[in-house]
KEDREN-249905 format. One record per atom (N, C-alpha, C): residue number from 1; residue in one letter; atom name; x, y, z. Coordinates in steps of 0.1 Angstrom, whole numbers, plus 5000, padded with zeros to 4 digits. Last residue first. Layout:
// KEDREN-249905
(pt NUM 'A' 'CA' (X Y Z))
...
// end
This chain:
// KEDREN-249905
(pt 160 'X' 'N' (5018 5240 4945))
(pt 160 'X' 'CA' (5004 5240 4950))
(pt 160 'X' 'C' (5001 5225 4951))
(pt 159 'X' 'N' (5049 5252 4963))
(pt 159 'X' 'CA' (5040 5245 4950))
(pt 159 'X' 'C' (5028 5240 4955))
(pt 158 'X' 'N' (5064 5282 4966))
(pt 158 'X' 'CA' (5053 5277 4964))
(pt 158 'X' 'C' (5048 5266 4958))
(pt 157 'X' 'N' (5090 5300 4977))
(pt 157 'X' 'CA' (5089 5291 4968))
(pt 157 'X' 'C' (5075 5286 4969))
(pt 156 'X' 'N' (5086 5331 4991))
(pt 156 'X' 'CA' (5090 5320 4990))
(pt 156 'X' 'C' (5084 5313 4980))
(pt 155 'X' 'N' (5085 5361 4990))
(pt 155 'X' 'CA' (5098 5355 4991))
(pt 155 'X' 'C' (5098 5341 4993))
(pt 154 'X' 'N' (5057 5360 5007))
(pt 154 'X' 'CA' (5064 5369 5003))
(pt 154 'X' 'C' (5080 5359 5000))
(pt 153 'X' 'N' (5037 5353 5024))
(pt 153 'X' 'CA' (5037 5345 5013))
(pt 153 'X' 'C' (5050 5350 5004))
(pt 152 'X' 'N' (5036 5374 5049))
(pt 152 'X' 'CA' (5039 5360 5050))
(pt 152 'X' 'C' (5044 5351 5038))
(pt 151 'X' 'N' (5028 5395 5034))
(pt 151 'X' 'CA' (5044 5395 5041))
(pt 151 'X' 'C' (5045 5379 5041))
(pt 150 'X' 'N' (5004 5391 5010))
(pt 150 'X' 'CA' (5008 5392 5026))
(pt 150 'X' 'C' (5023 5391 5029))
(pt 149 'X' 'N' (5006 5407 4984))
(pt 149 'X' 'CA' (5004 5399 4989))
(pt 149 'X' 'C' (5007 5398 5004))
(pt 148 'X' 'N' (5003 5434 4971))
(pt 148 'X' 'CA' (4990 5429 4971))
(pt 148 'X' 'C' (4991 5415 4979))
(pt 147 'X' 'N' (5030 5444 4963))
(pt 147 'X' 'CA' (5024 5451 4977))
(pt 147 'X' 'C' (5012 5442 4982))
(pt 146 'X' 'N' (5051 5417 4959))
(pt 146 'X' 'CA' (5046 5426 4954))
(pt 146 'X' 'C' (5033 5432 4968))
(pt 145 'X' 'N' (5063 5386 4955))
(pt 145 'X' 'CA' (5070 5398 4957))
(pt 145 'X' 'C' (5064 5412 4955))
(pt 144 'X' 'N' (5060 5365 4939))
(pt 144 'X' 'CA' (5049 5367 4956))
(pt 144 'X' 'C' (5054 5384 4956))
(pt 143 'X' 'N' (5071 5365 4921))
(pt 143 'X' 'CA' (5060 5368 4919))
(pt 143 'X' 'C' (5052 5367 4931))
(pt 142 'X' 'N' (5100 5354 4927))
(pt 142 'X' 'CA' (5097 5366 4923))
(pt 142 'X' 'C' (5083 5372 4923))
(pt 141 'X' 'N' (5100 5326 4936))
(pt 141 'X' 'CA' (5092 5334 4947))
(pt 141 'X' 'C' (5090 5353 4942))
(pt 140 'X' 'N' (5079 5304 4917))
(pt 140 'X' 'CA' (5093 5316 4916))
(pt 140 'X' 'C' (5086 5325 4925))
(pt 139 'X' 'N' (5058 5282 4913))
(pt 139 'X' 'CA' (5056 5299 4911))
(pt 139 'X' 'C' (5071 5301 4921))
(pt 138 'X' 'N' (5043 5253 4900))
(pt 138 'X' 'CA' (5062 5256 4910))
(pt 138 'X' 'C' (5056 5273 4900))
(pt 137 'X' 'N' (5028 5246 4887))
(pt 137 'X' 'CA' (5023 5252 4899))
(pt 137 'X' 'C' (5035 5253 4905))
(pt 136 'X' 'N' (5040 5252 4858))
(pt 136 'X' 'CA' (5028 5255 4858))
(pt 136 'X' 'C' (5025 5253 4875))
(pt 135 'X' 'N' (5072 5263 4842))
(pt 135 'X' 'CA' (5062 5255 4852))
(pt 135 'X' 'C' (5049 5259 4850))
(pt 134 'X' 'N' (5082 5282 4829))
(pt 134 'X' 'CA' (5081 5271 4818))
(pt 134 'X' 'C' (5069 5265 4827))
(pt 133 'X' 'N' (5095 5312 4828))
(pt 133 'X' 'CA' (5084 5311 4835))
(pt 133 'X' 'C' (5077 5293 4831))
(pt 132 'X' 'N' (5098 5334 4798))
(pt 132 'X' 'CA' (5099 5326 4810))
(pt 132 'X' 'C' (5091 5318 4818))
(pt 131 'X' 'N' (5103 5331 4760))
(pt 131 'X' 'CA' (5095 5331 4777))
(pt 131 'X' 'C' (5106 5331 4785))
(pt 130 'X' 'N' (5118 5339 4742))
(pt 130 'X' 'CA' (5120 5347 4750))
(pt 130 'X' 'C' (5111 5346 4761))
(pt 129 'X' 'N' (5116 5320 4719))
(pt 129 'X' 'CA' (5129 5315 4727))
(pt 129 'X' 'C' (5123 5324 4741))
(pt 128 'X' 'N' (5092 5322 4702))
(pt 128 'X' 'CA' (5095 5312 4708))
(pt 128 'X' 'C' (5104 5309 4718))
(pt 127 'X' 'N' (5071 5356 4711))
(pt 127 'X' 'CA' (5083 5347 4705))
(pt 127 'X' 'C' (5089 5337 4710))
(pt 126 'X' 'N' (5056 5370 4727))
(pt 126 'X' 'CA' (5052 5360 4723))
(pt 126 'X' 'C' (5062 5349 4717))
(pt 125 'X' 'N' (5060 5380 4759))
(pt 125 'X' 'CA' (5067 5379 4748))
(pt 125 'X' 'C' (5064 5370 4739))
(pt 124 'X' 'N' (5037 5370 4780))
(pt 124 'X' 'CA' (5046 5388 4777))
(pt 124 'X' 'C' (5050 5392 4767))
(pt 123 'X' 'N' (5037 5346 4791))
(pt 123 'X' 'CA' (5031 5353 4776))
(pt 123 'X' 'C' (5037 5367 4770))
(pt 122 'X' 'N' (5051 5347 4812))
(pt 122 'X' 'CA' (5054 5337 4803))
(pt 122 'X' 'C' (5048 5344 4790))
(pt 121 'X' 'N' (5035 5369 4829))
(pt 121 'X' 'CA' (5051 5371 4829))
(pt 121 'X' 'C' (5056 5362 4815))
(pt 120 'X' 'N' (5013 5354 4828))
(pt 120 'X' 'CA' (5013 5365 4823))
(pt 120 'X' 'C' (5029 5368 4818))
(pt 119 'X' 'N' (5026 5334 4849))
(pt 119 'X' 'CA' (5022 5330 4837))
(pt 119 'X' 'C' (5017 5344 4824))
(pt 118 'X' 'N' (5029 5346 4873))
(pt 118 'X' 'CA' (5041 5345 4866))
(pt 118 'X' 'C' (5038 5342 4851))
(pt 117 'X' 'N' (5003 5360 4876))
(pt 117 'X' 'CA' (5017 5369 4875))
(pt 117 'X' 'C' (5025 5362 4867))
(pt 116 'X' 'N' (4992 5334 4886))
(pt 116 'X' 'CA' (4987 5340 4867))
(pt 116 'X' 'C' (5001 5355 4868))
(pt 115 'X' 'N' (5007 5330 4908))
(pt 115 'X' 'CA' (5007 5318 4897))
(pt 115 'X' 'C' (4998 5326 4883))
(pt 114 'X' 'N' (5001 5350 4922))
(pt 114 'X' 'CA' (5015 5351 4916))
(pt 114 'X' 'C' (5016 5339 4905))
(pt 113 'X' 'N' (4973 5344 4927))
(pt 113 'X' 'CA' (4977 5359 4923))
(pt 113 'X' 'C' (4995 5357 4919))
(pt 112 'X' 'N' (4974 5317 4939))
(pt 112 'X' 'CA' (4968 5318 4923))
(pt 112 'X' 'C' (4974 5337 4921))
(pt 111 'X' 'N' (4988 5328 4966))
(pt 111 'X' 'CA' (4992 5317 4956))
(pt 111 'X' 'C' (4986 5318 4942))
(pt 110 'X' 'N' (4962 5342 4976))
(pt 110 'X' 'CA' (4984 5348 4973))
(pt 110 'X' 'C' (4989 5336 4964))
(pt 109 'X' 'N' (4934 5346 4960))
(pt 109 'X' 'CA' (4945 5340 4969))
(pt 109 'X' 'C' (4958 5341 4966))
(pt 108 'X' 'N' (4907 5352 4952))
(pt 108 'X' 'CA' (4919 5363 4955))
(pt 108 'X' 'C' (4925 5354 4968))
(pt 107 'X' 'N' (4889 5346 4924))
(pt 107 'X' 'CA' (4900 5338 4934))
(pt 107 'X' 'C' (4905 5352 4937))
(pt 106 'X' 'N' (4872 5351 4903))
(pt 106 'X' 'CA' (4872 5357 4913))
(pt 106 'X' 'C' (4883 5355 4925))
(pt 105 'X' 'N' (4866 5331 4884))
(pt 105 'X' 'CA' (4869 5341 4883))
(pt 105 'X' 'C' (4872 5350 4889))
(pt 104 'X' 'N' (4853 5302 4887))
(pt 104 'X' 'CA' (4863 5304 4899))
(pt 104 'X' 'C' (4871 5318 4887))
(pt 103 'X' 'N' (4850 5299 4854))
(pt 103 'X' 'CA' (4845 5294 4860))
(pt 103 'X' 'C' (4857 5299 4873))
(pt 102 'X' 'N' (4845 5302 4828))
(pt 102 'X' 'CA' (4839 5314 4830))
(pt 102 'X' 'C' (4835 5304 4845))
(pt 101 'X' 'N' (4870 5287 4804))
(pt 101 'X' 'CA' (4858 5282 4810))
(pt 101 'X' 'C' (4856 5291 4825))
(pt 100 'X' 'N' (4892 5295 4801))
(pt 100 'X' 'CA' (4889 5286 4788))
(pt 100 'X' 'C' (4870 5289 4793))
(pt 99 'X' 'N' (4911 5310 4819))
(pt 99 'X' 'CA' (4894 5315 4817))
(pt 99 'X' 'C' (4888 5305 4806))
(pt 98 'X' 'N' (4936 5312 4824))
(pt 98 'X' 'CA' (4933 5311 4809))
(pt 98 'X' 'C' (4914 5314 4809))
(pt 97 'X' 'N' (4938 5300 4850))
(pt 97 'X' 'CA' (4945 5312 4847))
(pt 97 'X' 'C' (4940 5316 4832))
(pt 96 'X' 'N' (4914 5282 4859))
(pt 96 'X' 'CA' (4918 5295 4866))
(pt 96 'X' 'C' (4924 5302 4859))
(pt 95 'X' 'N' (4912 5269 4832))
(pt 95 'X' 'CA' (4900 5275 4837))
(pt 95 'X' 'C' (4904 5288 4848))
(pt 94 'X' 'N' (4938 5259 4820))
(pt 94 'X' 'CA' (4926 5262 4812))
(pt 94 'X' 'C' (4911 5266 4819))
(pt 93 'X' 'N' (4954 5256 4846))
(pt 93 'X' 'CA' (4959 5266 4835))
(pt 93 'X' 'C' (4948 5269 4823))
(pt 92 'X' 'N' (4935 5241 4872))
(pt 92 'X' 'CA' (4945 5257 4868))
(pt 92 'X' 'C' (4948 5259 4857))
(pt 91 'X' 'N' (4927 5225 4855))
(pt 91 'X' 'CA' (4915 5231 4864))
(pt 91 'X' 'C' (4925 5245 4865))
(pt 90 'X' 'N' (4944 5210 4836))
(pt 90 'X' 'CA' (4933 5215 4833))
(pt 90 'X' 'C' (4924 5224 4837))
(pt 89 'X' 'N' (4962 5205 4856))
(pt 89 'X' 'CA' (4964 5214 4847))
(pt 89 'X' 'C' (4954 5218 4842))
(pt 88 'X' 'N' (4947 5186 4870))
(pt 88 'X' 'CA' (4952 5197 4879))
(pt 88 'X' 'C' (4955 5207 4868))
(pt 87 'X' 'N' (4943 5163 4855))
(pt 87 'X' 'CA' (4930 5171 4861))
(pt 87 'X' 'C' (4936 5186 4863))
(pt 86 'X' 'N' (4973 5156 4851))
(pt 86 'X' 'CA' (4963 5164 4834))
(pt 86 'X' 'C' (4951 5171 4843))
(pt 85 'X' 'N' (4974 5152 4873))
(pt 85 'X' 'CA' (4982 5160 4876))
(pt 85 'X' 'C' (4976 5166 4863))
(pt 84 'X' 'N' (4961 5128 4876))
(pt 84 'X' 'CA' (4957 5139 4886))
(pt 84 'X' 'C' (4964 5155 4881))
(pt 83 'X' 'N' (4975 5113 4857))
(pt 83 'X' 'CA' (4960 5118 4853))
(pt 83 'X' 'C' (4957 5130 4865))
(pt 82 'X' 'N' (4998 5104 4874))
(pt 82 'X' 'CA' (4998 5114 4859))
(pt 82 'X' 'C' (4982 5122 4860))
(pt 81 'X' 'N' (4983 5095 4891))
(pt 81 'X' 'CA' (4992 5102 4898))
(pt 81 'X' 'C' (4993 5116 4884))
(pt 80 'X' 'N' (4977 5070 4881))
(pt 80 'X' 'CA' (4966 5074 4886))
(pt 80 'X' 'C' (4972 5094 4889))
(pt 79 'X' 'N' (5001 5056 4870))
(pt 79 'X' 'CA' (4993 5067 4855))
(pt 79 'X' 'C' (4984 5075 4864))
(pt 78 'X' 'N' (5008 5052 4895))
(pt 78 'X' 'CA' (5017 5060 4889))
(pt 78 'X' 'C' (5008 5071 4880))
(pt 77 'X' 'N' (4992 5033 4899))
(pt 77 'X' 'CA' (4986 5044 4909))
(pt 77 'X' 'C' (4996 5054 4904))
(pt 76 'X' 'N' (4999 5013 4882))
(pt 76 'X' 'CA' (4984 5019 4882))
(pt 76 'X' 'C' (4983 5030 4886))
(pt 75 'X' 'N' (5024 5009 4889))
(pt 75 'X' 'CA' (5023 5012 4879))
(pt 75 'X' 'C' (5011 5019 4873))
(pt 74 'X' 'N' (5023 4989 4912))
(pt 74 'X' 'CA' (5026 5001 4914))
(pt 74 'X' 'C' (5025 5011 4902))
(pt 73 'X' 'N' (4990 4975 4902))
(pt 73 'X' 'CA' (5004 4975 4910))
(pt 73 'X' 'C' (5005 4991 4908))
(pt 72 'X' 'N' (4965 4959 4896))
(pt 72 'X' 'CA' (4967 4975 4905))
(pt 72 'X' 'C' (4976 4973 4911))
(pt 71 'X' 'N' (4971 4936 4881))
(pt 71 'X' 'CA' (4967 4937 4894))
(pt 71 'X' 'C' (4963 4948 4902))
(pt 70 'X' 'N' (4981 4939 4855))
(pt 70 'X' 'CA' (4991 4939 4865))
(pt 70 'X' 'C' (4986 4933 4884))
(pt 69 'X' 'N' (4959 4955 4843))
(pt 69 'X' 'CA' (4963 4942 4840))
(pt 69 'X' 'C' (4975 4932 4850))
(pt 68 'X' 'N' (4963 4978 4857))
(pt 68 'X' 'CA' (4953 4971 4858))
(pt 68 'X' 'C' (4956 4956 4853))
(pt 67 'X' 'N' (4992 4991 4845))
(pt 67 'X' 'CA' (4987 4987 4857))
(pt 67 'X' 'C' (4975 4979 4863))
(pt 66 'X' 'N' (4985 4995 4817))
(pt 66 'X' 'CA' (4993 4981 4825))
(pt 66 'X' 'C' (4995 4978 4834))
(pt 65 'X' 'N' (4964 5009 4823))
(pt 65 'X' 'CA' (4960 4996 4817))
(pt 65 'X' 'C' (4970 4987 4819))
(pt 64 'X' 'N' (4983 5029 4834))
(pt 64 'X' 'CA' (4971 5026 4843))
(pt 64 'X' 'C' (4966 5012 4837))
(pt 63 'X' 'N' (5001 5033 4820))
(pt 63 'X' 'CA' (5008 5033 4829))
(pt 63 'X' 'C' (4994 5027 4834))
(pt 62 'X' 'N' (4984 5048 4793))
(pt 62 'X' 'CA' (4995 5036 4794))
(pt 62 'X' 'C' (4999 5023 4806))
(pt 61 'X' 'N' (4978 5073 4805))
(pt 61 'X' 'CA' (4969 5061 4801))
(pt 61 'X' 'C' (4976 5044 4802))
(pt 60 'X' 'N' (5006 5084 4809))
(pt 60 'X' 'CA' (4994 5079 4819))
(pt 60 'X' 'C' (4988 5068 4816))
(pt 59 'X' 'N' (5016 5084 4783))
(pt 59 'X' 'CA' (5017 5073 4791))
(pt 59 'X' 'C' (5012 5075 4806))
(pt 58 'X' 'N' (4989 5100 4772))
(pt 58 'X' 'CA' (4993 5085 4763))
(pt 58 'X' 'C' (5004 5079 4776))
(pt 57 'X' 'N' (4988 5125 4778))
(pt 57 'X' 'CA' (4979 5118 4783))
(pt 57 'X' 'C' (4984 5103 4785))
(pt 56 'X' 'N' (5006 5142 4765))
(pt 56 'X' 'CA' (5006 5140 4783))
(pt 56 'X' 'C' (4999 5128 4787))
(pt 55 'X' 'N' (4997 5139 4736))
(pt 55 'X' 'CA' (5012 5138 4743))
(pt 55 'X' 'C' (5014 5136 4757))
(pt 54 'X' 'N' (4973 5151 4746))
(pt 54 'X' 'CA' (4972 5135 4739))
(pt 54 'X' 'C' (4986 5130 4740))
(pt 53 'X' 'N' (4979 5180 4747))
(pt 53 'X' 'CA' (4968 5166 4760))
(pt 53 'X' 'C' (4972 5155 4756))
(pt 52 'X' 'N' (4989 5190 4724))
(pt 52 'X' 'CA' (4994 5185 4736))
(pt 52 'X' 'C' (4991 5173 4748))
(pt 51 'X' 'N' (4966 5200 4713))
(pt 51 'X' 'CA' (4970 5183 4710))
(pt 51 'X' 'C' (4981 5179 4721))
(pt 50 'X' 'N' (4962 5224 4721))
(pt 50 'X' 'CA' (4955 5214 4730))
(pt 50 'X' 'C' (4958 5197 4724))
(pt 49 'X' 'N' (4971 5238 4700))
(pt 49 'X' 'CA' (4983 5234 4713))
(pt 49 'X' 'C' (4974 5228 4725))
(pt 48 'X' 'N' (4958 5244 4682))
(pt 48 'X' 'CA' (4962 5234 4676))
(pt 48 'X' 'C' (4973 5227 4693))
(pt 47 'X' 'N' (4928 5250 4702))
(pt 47 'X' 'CA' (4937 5256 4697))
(pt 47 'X' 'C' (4948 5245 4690))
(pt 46 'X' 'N' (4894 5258 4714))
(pt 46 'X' 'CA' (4902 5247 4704))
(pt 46 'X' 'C' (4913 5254 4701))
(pt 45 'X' 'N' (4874 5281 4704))
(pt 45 'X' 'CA' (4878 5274 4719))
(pt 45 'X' 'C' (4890 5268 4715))
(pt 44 'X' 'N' (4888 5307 4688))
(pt 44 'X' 'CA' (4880 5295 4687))
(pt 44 'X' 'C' (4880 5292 4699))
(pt 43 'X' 'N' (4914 5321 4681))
(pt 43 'X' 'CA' (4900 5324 4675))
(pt 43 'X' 'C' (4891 5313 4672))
(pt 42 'X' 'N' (4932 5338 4702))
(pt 42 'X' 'CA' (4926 5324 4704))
(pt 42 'X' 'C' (4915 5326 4692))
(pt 41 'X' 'N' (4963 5354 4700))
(pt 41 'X' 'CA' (4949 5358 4702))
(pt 41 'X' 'C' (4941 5343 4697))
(pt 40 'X' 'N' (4991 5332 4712))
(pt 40 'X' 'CA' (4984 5340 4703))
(pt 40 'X' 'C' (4970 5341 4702))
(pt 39 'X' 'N' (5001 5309 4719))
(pt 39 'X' 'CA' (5004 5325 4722))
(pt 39 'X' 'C' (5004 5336 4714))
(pt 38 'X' 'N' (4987 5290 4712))
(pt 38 'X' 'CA' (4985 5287 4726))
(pt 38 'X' 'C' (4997 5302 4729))
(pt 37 'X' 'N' (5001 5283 4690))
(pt 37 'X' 'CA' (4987 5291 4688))
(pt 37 'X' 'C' (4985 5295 4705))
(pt 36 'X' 'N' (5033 5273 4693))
(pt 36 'X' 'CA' (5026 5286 4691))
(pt 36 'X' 'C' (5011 5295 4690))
(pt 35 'X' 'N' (5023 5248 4700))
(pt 35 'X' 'CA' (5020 5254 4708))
(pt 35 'X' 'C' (5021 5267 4705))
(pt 34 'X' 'N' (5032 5237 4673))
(pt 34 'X' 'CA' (5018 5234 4681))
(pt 34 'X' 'C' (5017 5240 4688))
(pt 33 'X' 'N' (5053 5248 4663))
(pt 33 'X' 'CA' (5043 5252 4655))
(pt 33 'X' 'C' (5030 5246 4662))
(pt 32 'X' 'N' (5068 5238 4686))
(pt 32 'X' 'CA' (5068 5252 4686))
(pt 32 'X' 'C' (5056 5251 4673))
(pt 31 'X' 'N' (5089 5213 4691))
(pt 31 'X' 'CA' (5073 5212 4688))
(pt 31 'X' 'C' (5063 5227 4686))
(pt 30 'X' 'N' (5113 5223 4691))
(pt 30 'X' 'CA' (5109 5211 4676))
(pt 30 'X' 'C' (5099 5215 4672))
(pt 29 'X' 'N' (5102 5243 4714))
(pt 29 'X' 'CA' (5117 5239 4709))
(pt 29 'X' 'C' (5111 5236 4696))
(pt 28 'X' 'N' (5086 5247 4736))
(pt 28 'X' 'CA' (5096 5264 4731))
(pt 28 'X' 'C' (5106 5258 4720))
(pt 27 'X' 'N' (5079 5222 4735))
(pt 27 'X' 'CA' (5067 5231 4730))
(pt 27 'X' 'C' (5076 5247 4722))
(pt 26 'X' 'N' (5103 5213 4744))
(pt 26 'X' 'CA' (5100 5209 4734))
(pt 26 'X' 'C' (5089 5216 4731))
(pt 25 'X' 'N' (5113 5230 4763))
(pt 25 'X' 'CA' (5131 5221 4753))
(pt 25 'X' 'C' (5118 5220 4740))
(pt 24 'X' 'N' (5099 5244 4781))
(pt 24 'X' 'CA' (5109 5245 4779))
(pt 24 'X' 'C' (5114 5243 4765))
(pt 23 'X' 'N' (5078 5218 4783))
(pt 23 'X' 'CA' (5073 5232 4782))
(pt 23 'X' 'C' (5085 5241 4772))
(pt 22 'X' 'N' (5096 5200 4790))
(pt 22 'X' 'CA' (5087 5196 4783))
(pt 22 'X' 'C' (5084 5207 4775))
(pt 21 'X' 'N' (5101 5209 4820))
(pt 21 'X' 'CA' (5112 5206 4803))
(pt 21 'X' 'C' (5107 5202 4794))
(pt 20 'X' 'N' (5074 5213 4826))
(pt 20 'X' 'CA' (5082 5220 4830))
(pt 20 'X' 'C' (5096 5220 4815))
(pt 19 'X' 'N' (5068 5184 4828))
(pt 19 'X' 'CA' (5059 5197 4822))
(pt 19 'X' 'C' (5066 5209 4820))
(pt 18 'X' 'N' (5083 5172 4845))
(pt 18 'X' 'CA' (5086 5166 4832))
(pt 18 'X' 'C' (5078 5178 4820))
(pt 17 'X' 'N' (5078 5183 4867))
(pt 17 'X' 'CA' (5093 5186 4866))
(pt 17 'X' 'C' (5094 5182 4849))
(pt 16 'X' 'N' (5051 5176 4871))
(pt 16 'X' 'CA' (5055 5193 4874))
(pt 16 'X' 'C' (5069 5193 4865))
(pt 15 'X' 'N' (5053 5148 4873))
(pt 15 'X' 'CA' (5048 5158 4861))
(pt 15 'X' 'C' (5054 5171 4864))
(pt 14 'X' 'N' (5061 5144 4896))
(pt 14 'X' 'CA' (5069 5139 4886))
(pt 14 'X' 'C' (5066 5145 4875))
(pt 13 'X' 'N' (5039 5145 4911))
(pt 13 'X' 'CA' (5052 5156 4916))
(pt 13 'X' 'C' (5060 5159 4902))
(pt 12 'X' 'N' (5023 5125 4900))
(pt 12 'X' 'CA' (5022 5138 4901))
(pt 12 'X' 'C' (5029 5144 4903))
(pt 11 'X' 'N' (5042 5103 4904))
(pt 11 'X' 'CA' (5035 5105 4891))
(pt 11 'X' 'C' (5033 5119 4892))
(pt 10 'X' 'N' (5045 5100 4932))
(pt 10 'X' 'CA' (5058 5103 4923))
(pt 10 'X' 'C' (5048 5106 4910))
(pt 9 'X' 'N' (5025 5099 4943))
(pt 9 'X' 'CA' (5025 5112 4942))
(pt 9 'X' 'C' (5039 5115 4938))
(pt 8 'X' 'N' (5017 5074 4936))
(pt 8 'X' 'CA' (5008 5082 4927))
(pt 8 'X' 'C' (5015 5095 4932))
(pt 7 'X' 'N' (5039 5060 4943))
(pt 7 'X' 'CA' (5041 5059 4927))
(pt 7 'X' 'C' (5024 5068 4922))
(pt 6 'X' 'N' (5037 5062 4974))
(pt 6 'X' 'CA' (5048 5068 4965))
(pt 6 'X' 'C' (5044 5071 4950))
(pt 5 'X' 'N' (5012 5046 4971))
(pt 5 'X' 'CA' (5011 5063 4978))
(pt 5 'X' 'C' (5022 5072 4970))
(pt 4 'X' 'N' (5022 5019 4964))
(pt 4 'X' 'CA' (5013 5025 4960))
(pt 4 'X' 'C' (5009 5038 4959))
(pt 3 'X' 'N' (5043 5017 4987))
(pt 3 'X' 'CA' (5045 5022 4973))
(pt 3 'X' 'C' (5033 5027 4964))
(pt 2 'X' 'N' (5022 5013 5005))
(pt 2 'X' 'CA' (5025 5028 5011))
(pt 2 'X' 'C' (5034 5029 4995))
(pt 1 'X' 'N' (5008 4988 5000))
(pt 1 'X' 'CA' (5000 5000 5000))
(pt 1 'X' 'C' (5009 5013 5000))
// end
């Protein structure tokens, strides 16, 4: 049971860091004509940089059928771990910070206020090389850093 606990919140932790150089080397890199729409004025729901999902998704999915066949070994609760982490992107980067969906518009929490900072901070510059900012819930304590947040949240590292 307790590898089981490891291999779902190694999956999830495990995304942040793979999303991250992912984001980086290969959306900012090869894969750049898919995610360029994803920084640029939207003229649709649908953008060609939601194929991405199917890139993230495939060894989750993966990981969970060979984990079911397996028994529900350690390999189930891994993809279970991925998939939480596609939920988690989807509910923060395509509804809190991106609005895809006209939903929790109102959040005034120190954490989501430096996590759309930093991600604003990412769009700033549309051009492929000149983001910053690659993660999506690892927020750089730069963006606590400002009058609107409490002293407390100030200067530190954050992951949600």
């Amino acid at each position: 049971m307790f590898i089981h606990l490891i291999a779902l919140v190694a999956g999830f932790t495990g995304m942040e860091v793979v999303a991250h150089f992912m984001h980086k080397y290969v959306m900012h890199g090869f894969l750049w004509s898919l995610h360029k729409s994803h920084h640029q004025k939207s003229r649709g729901f649908f953008e060609k940089n939601d194929f991405y999902f199917l890139i993230f998704a495939t060894p989750g999915i993966a990981l969970i059928v060979t984990g079911v066949n397996a028994v529900f070994d350690w390999k189930f609760f891994l993809g279970i771990g991925i998939a939480l982490y596609g939920f988690t992107y989807l509910l923060v980067h395509d509804i809190i910070i991106h609005q895809r969906v006209k939903w929790f518009t109102k959040l005034d929490n120190p954490y989501i206020k430096a996590l759309r900072k930093a991600h604003k901070a990412h769009h700033a510059d549309v051009s492929k090389d000149a983001a910053v900012s690659y993660g999506m819930l690892w927020v750089d304590r730069k963006y606590f850093e400002t009058s609107d947040i409490p002293p407390v949240w100030r200067g530190q590292n954050v992951l949600f």
